[in-house]
N, C-alpha and C positions, 0 to 999 in steps of 0.2 A: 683591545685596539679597534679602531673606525678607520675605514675605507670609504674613500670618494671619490668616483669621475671627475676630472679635470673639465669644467665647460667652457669653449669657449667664449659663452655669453656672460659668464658672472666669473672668471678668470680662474687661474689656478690653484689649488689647494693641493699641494705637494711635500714630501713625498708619499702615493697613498701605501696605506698598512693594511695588514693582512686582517680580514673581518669574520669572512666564512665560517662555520664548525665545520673541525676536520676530526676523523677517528687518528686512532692508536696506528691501525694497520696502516694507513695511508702517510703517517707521516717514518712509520718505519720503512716504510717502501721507500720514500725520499730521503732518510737517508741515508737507506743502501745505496740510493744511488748518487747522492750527493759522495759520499766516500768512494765508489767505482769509478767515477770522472777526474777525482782529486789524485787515487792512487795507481788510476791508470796514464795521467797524466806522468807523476812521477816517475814510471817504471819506464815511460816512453824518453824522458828525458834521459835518465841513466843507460838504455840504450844507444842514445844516440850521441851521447858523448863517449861508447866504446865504437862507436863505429858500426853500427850494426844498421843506423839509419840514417838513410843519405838525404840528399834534397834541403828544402826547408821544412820546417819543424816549430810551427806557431803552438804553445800551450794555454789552457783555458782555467791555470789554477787561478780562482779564486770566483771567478765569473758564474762558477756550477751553480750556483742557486737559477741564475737566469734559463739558463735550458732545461731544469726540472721543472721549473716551475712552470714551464712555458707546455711542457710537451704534456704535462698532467691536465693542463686544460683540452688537450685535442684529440678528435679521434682518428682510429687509423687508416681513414680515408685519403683525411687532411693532406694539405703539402705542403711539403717544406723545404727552402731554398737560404742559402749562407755563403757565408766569407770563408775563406780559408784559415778560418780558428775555429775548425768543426769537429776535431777528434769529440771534445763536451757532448758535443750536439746531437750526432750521429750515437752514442751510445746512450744519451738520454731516450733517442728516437726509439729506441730495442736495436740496434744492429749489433750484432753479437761484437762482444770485449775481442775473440781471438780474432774475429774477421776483419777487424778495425785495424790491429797489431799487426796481421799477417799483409795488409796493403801498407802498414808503414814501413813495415819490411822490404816493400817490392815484391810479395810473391804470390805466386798465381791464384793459391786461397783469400787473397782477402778481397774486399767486397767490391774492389774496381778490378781486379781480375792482376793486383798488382801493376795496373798503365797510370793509376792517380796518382799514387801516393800522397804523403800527411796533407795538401788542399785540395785536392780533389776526392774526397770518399763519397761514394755513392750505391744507395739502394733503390732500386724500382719497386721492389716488393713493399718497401715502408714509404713509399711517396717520399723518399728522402733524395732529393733531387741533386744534389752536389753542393759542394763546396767550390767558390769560385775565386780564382786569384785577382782578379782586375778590383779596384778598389770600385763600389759602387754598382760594378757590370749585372749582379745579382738580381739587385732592386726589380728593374724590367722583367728578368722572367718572372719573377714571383707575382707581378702586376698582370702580368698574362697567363699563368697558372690562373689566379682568381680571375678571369676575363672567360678562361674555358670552361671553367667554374658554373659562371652565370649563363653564359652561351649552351651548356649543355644540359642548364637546368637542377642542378645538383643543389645541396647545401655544403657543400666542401667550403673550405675554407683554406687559402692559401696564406702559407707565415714566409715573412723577406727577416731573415738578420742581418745585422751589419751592424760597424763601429759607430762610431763621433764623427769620423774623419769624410766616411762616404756621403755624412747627410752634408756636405760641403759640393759634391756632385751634382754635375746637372741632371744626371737621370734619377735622383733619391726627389727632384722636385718634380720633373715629369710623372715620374709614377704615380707621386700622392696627387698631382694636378688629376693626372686621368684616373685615376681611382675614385676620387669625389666626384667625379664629373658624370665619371660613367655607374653610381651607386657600384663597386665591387667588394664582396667580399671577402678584402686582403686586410691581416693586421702588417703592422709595421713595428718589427723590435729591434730599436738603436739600444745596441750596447756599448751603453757609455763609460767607459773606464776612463777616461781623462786625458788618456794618450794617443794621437795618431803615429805609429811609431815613438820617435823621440820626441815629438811635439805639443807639449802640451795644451788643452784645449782652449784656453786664454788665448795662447799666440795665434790663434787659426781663426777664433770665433769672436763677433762683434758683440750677440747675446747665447749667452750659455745655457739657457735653458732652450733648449733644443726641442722640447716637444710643444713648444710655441709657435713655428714653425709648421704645423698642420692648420694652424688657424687660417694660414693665408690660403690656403685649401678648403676652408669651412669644413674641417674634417676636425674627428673626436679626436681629444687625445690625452694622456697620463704620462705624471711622471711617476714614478715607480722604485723604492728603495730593492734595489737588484740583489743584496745580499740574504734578504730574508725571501724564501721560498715559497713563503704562504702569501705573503705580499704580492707575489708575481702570480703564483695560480690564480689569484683573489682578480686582480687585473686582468689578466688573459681571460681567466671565464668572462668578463664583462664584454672585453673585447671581440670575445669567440662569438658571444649571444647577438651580439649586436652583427655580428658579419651573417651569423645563419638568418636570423629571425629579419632583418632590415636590408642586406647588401648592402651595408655601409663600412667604409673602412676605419681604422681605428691605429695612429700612431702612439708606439709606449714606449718610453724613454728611461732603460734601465741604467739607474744608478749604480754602478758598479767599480769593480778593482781589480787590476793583473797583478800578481806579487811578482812574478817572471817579467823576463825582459820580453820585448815584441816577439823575437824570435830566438830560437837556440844560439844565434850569433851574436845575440845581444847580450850584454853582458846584466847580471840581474838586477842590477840597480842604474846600471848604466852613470852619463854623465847628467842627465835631465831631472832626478831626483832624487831623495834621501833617502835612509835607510830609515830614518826616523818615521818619512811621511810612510815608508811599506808598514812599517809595525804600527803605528796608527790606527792604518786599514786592517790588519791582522785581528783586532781587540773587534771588529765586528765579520768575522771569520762567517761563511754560510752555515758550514758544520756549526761553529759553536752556539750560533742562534739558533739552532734547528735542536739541536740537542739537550741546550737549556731550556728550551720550550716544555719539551719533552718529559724532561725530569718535573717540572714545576707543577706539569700535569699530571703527574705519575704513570707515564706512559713506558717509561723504563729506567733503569739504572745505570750507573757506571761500569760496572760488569755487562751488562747488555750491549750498552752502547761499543765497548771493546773486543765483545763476541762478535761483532757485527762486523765490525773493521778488521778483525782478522779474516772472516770469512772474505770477504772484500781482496783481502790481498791474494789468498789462497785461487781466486777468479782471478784477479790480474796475470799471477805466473803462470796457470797454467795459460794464459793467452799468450804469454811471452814464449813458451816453452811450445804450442803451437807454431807459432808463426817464426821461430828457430825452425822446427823440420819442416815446415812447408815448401815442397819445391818451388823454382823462380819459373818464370812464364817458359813456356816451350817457344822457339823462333818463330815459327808459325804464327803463333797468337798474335803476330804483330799484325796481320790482315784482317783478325775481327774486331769486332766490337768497333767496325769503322764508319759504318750505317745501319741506319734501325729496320731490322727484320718483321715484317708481314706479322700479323696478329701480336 
């Protein structure tokens, strides 16, 4: 497979494929972790339809390829800022499986101290900056992460994700405005699954190829087949290089799919599409492009591949089985974490 930047000068060539040579170790590493975001997703859902998890409750099944592949391109400097369908995100980033579970639980182990819950998780220690519920509100910090970025002289690199729906927003055009303007090194990853809630991208959008859209910017940009893993690292490293080595930003427009509904209250197919169009999408699954790879290469077997995924679950429950005895916040706690403390 062949991989290409999108230029704006000689137009688009989409969707690009994954090109790189990757080892054995590294694509096993993906998809340990592509299987820990799929069956941690699962476990969260079965939770929260016993009642265990309140709030809302957005899932990332199907979407995993794009935050693996995103966060294998970065290092642990980096930062990183998102929407409130970040449970994927956050455990692609390292934030431990139980600490994740144990905030969607509401309790005081998990990594917002239990005050987030499922759209709000947040690490300091991983530059994993939050999940934010405002559609679009993200964009900006992330634009100013890579602005302190450049202001303090660093090679950091800041990543903004969001849907389809937010680059409809006036601040997803402000950003990239002032991000080309002002050379920052911020990428930009719309993940496109096709739906703004119940609305599909047709009804919203005048041209559908959305990473066209950075042109008006004179800023780079790709579109991206978001299910295959190696595809998205292959693109993010280009985008990463270009943010360290240039200050320049880079919009990527992953191509992707939710099998779930928007949120747990949505029903899984809902009224806006078929079951037909989900199983469609199902026939180019992340896992099973990653796995087919895999085999073709001889990088493992089908035994392997089910050693792995048990293992996988055997890490989800004990996350679940944490974040059951995890006490809930002490009253108190309700005065910290209300302003940011000195050093």
């Amino acid at each position: 497979m062949s991989g290409s930047t999108v230029s704006k000068k000689k137009g688009p060539k989409r969707p690009a494929k994954a090109a790189a040579a990757v080892t054995a170790e590294q694509c096993r590493d993906w998809y340990h972790q592509l299987c820990l975001l799929r069956r941690f997703e699962e476990k969260a859902a079965e939770a929260y339809s016993l009642g265990k998890i309140g709030g809302f409750c957005h899932l990332y099944i199907g979407q995993e390829a794009v935050g693996v592949g995103v966060m294998a391109a970065l290092r642990e400097d980096d930062y990183i800022v998102t929407s409130y369908r970040e449970h994927g995100l956050a455990l692609a980033r390292g934030v431990p499986a139980r600490s994740i579970m144990a905030e969607l639980y509401g309790k005081a182990d998990g990594c917002s101290g239990g005050k987030g819950g499922s759209m709000h998780l947040f690490d300091v220690s991983r530059n994993f900056l939050g999940g934010h519920a405002i559609v679009g509100g993200q964009i900006p910090l992330g634009t100013g992460m890579a602005f302190a970025a450049k202001y303090r002289g660093t090679d950091q690199v800041s990543v903004s994700f969001f849907g389809e729906a937010a680059a409809n927003i006036g601040s997803f055009h402000e950003s990239l405005n002032m991000a080309s303007l002002w050379k920052l090194p911020a990428v930009y990853v719309l993940e496109n699954n096709g739906y703004g809630m119940g609305t599909a991208i047709a009804r919203a959008t005048a041209n559908m190829d959305l990473f066209h859209r950075a042109y008006s910017y004179d800023m780079e940009a790709e579109a991206v087949d978001g299910q295959d893993v190696l595809a998205v690292r292959d693109a993010m490293e280009r985008a990463v290089e270009r943010a360290r080595t240039k200050s320049e930003p880079t919009l990527l427009e992953m191509q992707t799919y939710r099998y779930v509904g928007h949120s747990m209250s949505d029903a899984a197919h809902g009224t806006y599409r078929t079951k037909d169009e989900v199983e469609e999408y199902r026939k180019r699954d992340p896992l099973v492009i990653l796995a087919a790879f895999m085999k073709k290469q001889g990088m493992i077997d089908d035994d392997g591949l089910k050693a792995m995924d048990d293992e996988v679950k055997a890490e989800v429950q004990e996350a679940l089985d944490y974040a059951e005895q995890s006490p809930d916040p002490a009253p108190e706690a309700l005065y910290t974490d209300v302003y940011a403390e000195d050093g």
